[in-house]
Structures are given as C-alpha cells and as structure tokens.
C-alpha positions in Angstrom: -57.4 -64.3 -9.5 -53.9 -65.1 -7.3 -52.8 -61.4 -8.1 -56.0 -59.8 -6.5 -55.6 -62.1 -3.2 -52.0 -61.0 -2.6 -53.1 -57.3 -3.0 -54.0 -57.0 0.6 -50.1 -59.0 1.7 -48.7 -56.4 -1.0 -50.1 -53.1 0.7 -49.3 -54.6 4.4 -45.7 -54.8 3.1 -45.9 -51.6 1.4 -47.3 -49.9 5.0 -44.3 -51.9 6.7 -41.3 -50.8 4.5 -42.8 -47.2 4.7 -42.8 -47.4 8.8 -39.6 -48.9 8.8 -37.6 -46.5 6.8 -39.8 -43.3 8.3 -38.7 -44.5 11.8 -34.8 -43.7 10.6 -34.9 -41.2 7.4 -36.6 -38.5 6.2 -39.8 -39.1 4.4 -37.8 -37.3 0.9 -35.3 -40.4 1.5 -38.0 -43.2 2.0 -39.7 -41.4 -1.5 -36.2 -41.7 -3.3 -35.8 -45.0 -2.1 -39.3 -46.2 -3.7 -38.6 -44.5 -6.8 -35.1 -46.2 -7.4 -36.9 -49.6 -6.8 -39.9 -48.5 -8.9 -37.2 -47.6 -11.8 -35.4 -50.7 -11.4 -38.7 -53.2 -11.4 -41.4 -51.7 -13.7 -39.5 -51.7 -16.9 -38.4 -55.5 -16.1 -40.8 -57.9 -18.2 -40.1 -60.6 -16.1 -40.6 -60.4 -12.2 -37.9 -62.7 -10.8 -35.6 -63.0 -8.0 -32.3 -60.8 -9.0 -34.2 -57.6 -9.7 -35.7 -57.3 -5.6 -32.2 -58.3 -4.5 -30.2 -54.4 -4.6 -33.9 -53.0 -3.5 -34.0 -55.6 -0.2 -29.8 -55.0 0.5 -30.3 -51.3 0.1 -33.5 -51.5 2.7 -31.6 -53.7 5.4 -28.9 -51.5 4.8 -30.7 -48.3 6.0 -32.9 -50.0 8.7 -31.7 -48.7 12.0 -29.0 -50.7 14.0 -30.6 -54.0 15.4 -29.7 -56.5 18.2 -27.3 -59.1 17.6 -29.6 -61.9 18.4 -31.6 -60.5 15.0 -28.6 -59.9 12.9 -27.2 -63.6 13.9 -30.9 -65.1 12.8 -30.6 -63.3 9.6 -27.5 -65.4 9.2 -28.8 -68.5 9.9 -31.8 -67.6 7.6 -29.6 -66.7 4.6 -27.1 -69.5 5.1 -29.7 -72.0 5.4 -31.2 -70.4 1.8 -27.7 -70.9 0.0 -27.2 -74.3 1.1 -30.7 -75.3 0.1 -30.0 -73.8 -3.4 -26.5 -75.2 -3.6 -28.1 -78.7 -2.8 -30.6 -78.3 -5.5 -27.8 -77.0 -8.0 -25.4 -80.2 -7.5 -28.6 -82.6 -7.0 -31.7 -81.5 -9.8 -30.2 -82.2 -13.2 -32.4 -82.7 -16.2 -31.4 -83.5 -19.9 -32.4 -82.1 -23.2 -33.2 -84.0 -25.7 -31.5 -81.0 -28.0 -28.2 -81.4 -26.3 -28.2 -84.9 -26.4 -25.3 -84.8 -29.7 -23.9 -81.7 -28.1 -23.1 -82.5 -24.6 -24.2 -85.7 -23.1 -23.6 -84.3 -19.7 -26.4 -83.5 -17.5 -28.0 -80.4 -17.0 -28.5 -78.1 -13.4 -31.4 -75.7 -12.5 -29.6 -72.2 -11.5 -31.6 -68.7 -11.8 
C-alpha cells in the first residue's frame, strides 16, 4: 500500500516541476520535456537511479539562473553524495559462495 501513500508526494512534485519550468519556458517546452522523460522511464522494467539522472540534469539545466549561495549548496549536496557512495564502494564488500573457485577476492556494491 507504499505506492498509494507516495501518490500525494508524487503529484506535489509533479505540480512543482510544472511551476518551475512554466516560470522560464513555454508551456509546448515544459510538455516536450515531460514526454522525453515519459519515453525514457515507462518502457524501463526496472525503476532505478540512472534512468531519472538525464531527466533531473536536463531540469536543473533549464531552471532559470539562481543565486550563488544555492548553486554552492547544490555542490556541497552532490559532493557529500559521491563521497558517501565512494565510502560504501571501497568499504561494503560481500562474497559469493559461486565465486569462491573463481576469484577469492571480495566483492563491492556499485549501481
């Protein structure tokens, strides 16, 4: 029942990516925009990480200009994300018992 609570967080964010791309393009724009994402997601059988990623650079691409206190956040925020995942990468490793005879190394988490 997870997918009919985040309904309501899905249409906010929806509403909120609509606003923000009608306060700087046309509304024909902020259409083609949701129907390149739309063509890129739906025939995905998996929902991960890598198939938002082009939809959320091409969004803070056409946002309108913003302060440099925001930009510098967004920084901090996205450094701060590939550190943790580099951490996890050299740290998290796991073994197989099917690799065992193959390669005795250990294995790392990556997506």
């Amino acid at each position: 029942y997870i997918m009919y609570y985040l309904l309501p967080v899905c249409f906010y964010t929806f509403l909120n990516i609509v606003a923000l791309l009608s306060t700087v393009h046309s509304k024909f724009f902020t259409l083609l925009y949701f129907l390149c994402v739309a063509s890129q997601i739906v025939p995905q059988g998996l929902l991960e990480f890598r198939y938002f990623y082009s939809a959320l650079s091409a969004l803070q691409a056409a946002r309108a200009p913003t302060l440099m206190v925001v930009l510098f956040l967004e920084l901090c925020q996205y450094t701060l994300i590939n550190l943790i995942t580099v951490k996890v990468f050299l740290n998290k490793t796991f073994d197989w018992d099917i690799t065992d005879y193959l390669t005795p190394n250990p294995q790392r988490f990556m997506w």
